[in-house]
C-alpha positions, -999 to +999 in steps of 0.1 A: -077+596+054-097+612+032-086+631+003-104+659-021-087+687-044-095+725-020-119+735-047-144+710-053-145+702-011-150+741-010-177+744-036-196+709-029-197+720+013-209+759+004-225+757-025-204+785-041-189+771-080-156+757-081-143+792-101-159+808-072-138+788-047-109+793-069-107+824-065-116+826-025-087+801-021-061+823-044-071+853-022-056+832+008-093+824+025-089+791+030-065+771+055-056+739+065-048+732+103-045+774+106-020+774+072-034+795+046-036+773+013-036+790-023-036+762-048-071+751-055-059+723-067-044+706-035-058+678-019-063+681+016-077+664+045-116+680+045-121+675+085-095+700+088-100+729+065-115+764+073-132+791+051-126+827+064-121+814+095-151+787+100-145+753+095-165+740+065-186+712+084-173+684+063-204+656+053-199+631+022-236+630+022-264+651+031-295+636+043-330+658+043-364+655+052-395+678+036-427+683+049-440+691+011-468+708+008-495+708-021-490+728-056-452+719-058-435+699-080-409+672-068-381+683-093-349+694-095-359+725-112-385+740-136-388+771-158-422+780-148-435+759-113-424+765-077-400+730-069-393+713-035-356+729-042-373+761-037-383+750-001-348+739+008-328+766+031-300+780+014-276+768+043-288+737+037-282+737-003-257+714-016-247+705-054-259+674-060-289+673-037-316+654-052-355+646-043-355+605-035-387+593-057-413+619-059-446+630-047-473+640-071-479+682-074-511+679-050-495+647-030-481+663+004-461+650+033-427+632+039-403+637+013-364+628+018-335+644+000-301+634-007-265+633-029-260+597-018-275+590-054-270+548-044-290+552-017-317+569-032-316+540-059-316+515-030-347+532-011-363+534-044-361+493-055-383+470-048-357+448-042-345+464-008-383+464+003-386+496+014-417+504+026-437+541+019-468+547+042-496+578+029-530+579+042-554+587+016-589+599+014-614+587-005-646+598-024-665+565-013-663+534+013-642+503-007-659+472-015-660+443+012-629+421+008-607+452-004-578+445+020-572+411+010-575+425-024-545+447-019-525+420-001-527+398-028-515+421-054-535+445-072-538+442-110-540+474-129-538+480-163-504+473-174-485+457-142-496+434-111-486+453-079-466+440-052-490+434-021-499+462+001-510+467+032-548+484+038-560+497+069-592+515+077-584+548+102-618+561+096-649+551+082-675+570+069-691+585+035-653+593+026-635+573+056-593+577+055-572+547+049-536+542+053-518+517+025-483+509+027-460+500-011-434+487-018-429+509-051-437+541-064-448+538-095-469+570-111-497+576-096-499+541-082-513+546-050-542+568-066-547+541-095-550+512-067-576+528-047-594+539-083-591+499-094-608+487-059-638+513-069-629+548-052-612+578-060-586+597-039-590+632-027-567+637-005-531+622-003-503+626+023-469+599+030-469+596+067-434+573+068-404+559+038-391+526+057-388+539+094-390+573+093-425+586+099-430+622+091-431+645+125-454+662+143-434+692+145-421+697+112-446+725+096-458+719+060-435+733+030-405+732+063-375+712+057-343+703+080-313+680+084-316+642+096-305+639+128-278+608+134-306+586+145-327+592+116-300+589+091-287+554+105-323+543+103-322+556+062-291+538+055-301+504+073-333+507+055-314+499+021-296+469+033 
């Protein structure tokens, strides 16, 4: 059975600080099986606490997914910019919720969220093979032979990328591709299709491992994992 002290369960489910909490609990606001608790400092089982008469919800982890829109950073937080933290409900704000990888400022599209800190690492390695889809437009039509050019391994600059996979949706005087990476190194997606002789100007992740990015989820919107999704996150790392 799980264990926790009252006042960090309180303040990592809510959001509220742990003096906050503290002080919530000493006021006799929070019980265990219907007995009011006052010591924050009791561990109790979480599946079984209540706050003003709610239960708490108890999750070890949060799992989130962002539809991010363009002009926002992917950071925790900034001074002087608009963040995806800025787009997350406040009911749905935890401490230690954290962007997994980021999306460039004008980059938009599916963006996960998390305080499962090892998973994010695991999503984020090459090692586990995660793949992240985007569909990019381009300024101009790529050279003949570009595909097999990307599945060999692109060399930029200062490192060989892993092969990709490049598909043509649409072709045309700026036809839409969709690649698929392994990494997530800056910029790379923009410096791969600028090394094979275009230029992105539009850019949008459409899936990270098996999760694709709905239909129905509105840009700058953000919501919850259901079960399904979340199992399909946390088999992606193995």
């Amino acid at each position: 059975m799980t264990q926790m002290r009252l006042d960090k369960l309180l303040a990592l489910q809510t959001g509220i600080s742990r003096r906050e909490a503290a002080v919530l609990v000493r006021q006799g606001a929070a019980c265990l099986c219907g007995q009011p608790l006052y010591d924050p400092a009791q561990k109790v089982d979480p599946n079984h606490v209540t706050l003003q008469g709610k239960p708490i919800g108890y999750q070890k982890f949060v799992y989130l997914m962002m539809h991010k829109p363009a002009g926002v950073l992917t950071a925790a937080k900034d001074t002087k910019q608009q963040t995806v933290m800025d787009l997350v409900p406040p009911k749905l704000l935890r401490r230690g919720i954290q962007p997994v990888g980021r999306l460039d400022k004008d980059t938009t599209g599916l963006l996960l969220l998390t305080d499962n800190g090892m998973l994010a690492h695991q999503l984020l390695s090459p090692q586990h093979h995660v793949w992240k889809t985007y569909r990019a437009r381009l300024s101009c039509p790529l050279p003949s032979g570009a595909e097999k050019q990307f599945a060999k391994g692109l060399e930029l600059s200062d490192f060989v990328c892993l092969p990709a996979k490049l598909c043509l949706l649409e072709d045309g005087a700026a036809p839409l591709y969709e690649i698929q990476i392994r990494e997530g190194k800056y910029h790379q997606v923009k410096r791969m299709f600028a090394a094979a002789g275009s230029h992105v100007t539009a850019l949008c992740r459409t899936g990270f491992g098996k999760l694709c990015l709905p239909e129905n989820l509105p840009e700058g919107s953000c919501r919850s994992l259901t079960a399904e999704e979340a199992d399909l996150l946390l088999k992606a790392s193995n």
